[in-house]
C-alpha positions as CSV (number, residue, x, y, z in Angstrom):
1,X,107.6,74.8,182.0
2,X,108.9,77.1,184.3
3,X,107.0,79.8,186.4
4,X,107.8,83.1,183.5
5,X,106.4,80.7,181.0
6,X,103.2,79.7,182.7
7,X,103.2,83.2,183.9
8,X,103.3,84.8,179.9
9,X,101.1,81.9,178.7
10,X,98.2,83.1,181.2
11,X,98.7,86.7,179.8
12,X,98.2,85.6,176.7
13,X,94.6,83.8,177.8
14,X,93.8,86.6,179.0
15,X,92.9,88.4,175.6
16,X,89.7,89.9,176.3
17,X,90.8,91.4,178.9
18,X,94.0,93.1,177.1
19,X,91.8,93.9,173.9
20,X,88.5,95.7,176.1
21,X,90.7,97.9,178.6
22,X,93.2,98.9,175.8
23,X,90.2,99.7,173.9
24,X,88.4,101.7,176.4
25,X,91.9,103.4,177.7
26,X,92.2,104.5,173.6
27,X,88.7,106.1,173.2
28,X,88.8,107.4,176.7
29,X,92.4,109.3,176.6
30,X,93.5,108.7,172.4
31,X,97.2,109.9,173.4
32,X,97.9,106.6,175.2
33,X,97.4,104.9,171.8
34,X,98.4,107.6,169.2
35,X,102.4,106.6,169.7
36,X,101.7,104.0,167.2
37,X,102.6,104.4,163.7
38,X,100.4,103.3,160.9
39,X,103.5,102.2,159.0
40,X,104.2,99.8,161.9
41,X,100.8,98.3,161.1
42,X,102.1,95.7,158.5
43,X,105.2,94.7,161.0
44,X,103.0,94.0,163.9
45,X,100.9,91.9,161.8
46,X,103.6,90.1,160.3
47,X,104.9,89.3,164.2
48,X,101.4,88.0,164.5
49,X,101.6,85.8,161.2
50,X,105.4,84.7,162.6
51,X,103.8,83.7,165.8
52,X,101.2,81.3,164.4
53,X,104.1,80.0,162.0
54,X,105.9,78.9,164.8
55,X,103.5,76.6,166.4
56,X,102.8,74.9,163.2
57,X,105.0,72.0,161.7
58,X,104.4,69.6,158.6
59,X,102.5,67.7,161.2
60,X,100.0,70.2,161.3
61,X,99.4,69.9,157.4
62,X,99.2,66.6,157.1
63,X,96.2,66.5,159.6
64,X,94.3,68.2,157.3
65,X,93.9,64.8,155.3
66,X,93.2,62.7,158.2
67,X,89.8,65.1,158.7
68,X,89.2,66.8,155.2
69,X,84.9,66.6,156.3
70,X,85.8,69.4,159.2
71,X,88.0,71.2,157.3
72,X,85.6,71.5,154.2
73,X,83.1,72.5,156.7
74,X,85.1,75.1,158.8
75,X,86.7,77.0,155.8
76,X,83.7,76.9,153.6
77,X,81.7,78.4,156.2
78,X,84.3,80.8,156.9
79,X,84.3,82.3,152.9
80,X,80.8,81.2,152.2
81,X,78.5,82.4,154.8
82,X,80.7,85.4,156.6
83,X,81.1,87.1,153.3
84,X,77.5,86.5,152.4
85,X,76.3,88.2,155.8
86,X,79.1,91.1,155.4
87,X,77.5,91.7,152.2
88,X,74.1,91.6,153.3
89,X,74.3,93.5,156.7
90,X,76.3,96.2,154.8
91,X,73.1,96.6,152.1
92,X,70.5,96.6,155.2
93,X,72.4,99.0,157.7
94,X,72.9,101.3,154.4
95,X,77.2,101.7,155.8
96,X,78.8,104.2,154.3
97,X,81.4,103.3,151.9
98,X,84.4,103.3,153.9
99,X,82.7,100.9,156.0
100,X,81.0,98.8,153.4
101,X,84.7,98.1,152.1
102,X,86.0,97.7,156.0
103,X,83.4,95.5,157.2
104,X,83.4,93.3,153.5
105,X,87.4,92.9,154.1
106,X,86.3,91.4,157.7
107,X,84.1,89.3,156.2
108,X,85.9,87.7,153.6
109,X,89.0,87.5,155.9
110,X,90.4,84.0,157.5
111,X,90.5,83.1,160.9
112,X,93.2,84.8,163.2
113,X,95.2,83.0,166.0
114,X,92.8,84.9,168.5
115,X,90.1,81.9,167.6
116,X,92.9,79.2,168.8
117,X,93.5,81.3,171.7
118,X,89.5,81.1,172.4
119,X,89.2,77.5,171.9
120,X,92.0,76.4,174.3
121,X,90.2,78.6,176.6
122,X,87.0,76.7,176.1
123,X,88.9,73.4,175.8
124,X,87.5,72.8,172.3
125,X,89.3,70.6,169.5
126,X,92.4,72.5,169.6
127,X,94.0,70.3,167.0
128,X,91.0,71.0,164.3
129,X,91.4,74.7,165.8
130,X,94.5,75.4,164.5
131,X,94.0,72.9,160.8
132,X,91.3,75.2,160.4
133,X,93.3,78.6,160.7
134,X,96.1,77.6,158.8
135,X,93.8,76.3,155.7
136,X,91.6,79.8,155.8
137,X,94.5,81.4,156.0
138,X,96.8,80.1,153.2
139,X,94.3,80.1,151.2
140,X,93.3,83.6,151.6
141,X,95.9,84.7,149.6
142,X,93.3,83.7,146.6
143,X,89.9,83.9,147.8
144,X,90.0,87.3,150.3
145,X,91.3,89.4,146.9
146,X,88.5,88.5,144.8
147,X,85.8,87.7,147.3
148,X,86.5,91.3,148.1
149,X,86.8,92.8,144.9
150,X,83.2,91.0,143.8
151,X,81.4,92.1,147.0
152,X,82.7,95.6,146.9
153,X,82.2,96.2,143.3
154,X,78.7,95.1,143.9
155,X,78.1,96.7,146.6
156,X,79.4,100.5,145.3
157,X,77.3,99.7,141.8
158,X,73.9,99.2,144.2
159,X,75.1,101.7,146.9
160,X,76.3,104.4,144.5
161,X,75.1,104.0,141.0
162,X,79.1,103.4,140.0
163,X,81.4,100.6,141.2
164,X,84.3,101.4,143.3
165,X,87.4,99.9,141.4
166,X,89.2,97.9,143.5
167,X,93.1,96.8,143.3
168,X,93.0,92.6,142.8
169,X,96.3,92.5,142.4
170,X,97.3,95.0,145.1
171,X,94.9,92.8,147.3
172,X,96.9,89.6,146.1
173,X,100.3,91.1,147.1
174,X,99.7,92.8,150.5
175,X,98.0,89.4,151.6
176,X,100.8,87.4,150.3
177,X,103.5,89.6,152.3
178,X,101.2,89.9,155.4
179,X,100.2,86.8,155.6
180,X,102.2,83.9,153.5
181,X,105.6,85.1,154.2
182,X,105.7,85.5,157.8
183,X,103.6,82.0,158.4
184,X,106.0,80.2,156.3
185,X,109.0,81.9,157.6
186,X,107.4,80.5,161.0
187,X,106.9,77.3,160.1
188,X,110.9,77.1,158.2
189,X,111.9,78.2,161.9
190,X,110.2,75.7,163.4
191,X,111.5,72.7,161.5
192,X,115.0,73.6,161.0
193,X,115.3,75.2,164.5
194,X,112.7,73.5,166.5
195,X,114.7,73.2,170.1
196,X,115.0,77.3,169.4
197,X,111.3,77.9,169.1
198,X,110.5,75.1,171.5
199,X,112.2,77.6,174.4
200,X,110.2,80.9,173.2
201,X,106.7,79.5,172.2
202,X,105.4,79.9,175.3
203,X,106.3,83.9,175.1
204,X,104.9,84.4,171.4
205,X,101.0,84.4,172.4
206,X,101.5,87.2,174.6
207,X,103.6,89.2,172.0
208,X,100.7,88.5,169.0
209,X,98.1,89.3,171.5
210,X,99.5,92.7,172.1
211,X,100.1,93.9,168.9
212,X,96.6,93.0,168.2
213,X,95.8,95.4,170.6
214,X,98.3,98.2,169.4
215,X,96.6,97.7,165.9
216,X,93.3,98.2,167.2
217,X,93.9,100.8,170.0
218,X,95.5,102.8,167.1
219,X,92.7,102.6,164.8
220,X,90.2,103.6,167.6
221,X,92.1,106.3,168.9
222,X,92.9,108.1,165.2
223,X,88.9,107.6,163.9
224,X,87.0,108.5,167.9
225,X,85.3,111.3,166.6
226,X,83.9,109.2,163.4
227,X,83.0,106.1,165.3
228,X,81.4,108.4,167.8
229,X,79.6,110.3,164.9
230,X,78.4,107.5,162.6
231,X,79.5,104.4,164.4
232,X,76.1,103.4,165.8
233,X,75.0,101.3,162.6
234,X,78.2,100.1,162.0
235,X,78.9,98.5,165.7
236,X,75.1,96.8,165.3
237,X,76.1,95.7,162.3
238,X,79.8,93.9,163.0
239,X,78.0,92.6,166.3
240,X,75.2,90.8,164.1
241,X,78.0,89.7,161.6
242,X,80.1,88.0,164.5
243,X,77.1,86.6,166.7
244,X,75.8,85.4,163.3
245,X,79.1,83.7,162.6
246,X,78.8,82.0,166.2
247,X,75.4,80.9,166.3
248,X,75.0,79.1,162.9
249,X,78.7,78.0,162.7
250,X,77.5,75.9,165.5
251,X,73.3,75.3,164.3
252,X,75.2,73.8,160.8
253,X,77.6,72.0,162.2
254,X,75.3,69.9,164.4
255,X,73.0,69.6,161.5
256,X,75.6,67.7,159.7
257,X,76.3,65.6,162.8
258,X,79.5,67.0,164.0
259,X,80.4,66.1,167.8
260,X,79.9,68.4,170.0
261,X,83.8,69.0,170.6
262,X,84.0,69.6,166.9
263,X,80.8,71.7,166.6
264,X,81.7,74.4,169.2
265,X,85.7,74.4,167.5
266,X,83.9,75.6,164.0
267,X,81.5,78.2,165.8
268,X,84.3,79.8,167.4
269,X,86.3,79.6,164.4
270,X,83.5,80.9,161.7
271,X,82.7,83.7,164.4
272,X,86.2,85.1,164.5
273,X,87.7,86.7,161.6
274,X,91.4,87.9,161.0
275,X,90.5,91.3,161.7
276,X,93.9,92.9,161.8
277,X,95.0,91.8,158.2
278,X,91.7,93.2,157.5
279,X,92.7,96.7,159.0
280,X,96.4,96.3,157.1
281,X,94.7,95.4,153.6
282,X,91.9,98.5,154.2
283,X,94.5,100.9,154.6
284,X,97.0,99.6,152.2
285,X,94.9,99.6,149.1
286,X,91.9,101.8,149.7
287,X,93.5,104.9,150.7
288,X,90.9,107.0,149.3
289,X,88.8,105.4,151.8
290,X,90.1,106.3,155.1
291,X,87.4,105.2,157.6
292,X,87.7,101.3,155.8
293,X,89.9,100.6,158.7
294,X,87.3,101.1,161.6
295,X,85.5,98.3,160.9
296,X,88.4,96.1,161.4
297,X,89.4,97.3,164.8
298,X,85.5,97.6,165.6
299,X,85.7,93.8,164.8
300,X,88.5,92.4,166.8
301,X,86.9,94.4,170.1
302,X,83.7,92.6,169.0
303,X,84.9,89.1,168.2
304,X,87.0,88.9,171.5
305,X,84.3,90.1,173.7
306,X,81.8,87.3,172.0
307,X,84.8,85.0,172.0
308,X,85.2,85.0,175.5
309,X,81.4,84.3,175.6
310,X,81.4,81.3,173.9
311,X,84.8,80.0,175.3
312,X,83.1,80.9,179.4
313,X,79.7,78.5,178.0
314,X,81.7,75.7,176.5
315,X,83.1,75.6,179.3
316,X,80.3,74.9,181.7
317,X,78.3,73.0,178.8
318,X,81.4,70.6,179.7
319,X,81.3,71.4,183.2
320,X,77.5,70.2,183.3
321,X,78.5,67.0,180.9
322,X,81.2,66.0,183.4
323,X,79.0,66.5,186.2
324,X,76.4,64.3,184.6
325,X,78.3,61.5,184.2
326,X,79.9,60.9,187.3
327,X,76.2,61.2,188.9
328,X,75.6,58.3,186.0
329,X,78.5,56.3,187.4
330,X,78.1,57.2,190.7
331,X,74.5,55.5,190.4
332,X,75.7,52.2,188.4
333,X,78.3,52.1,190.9
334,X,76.1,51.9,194.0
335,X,73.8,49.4,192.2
């Protein structure tokens, strides 16, 4: 690897960083964001989509037989309990309902290559990372369309008196083109052309890192004034949703006797959500609702920030581990 690669590869790890000053920079001075075009919004999520497809290979699929007690685990926490605290956080914090449908899209959303990002930071299972995205993810094409459309149907009927009639179908399509076609195009690449994508892999973290923050900067910078106005509740409530997704990813995982390794790989991976599909399927089939994007760009700032949390005390729970046992040997030794 040469130094441009290593050099693009510790961009890319450096996320947070990209996501929180892009952020601030876009609700600071909106102009430096507002270049963006909403219609680009589906192509910069489908160079995100590409970019995970590349670093998959058949390999990658087969795993998920060799550890089908994670994966159960990971992805039914990931479309069990996220959804179920979406739905409930939206009924406490009374949202809006632009924002119940934005922050019930996040919810019921997969996992985004952000949470492998996060866990090769924190040196988690990296392997089970990725398994674990690519299952949420494929099948999301099924179960983010009607998990949606039951949550938000719900929701409207106690919120409003009348349930908001949501597009299944519409839902169905957008995630299939967002999502599906680019990952598989990715993955085609990969096995057909794999000494190609070998010598650009390194590159393609940085690129989906930074249109994740074009998405978002984008979204804050066109909604300031509402997020400003009525985005108190809302940012409480995508910041219990995420920490939620953290904390008893990793309690419930640990109660069913996962490693450690293992445990802190489904907290980070329960905790993050693919918030910029979320953002792309808000404003492609709720256009009566324009505030339903916020929450998603709310979110990625949120789960990146919390990310980078967990990632910094994984680290130094296995800083503290290593330490511990070479004092163990150290003593066994002199004895």
């Amino acid at each position: 690897m040469n130094r441009i690669e290593k050099l693009f590869i510790a961009l890319a790890n450096l996320f947070p960083i990209w996501v929180l000053g892009g952020a601030s920079l876009a609700l600071w001075e909106p102009a430096t964001a507002t270049w963006f075009q909403p219609t680009w919004i589906p192509l910069f999520l489908g160079i995100i989509m590409l970019s995970m497809g590349l670093t998959l290979n058949i390999e990658d699929f087969l795993r998920v037989f060799k550890i089908p007690r994670s994966i159960a685990l990971g992805v039914g926490l990931q479309y069990t309990l996220m959804p179920i605290l979406g739905f409930s956080l939206a009924k406490l914090f009374h949202l809006p309902m632009d924002y119940v449908i934005g922050i019930v899209l996040v919810a019921c959303c997969p996992g985004g290559t952000a949470s492998n990002v996060v866990c090769f930071i924190a040196r988690t299972n990296i392997a089970l990372s990725v398994s674990l995205t690519t299952v949420s993810t494929l099948i999301a094409v099924i179960v983010t369309p009607l998990l949606t459309t039951l949550l938000v149907e719900s929701l409207s009927r106690d919120l409003t008196g009348t349930a908001v009639q949501v597009n299944t179908l519409g839902l169905l399509i957008s995630t299939f083109k967002v999502v599906i076609l680019p990952v598989t195009a990715g993955v085609l690449l990969n096995h057909f052309f794999s000494a190609w994508v070998e010598k650009i892999n390194p590159y393609t973290p940085f690129i989906a890192v930074m249109s994740i923050v074009f998405i978002v900067d984008f979204i804050l910078a066109v909604k300031k004034d509402s997020i400003i106005s009525t985005g108190s509740s809302l940012v409480t409530a995508i910041v219990i949703l995420h920490a939620l997704g953290f904390i008893l990813g990793y309690l419930l995982s640990k109660w069913l006797k996962f490693d450690e390794n293992d445990s802190q790989t489904v907290s980070i991976e329960v905790g993050m959500q693919n918030s910029g599909l979320a953002t792309e399927l808000a404003r492609s089939n709720f256009p009566d609702f324009s505030l339903a994007t916020v929450p998603g760009a709310i979110s990625a700032l949120t789960h990146c920030i919390l990310g980078s949390i967990a990632a910094g005390l994984c680290r130094v729970q296995k800083s503290f581990k290593r330490e511990k046992e070479l004092r163990v040997a150290e003593g066994e030794s002199s004895a």
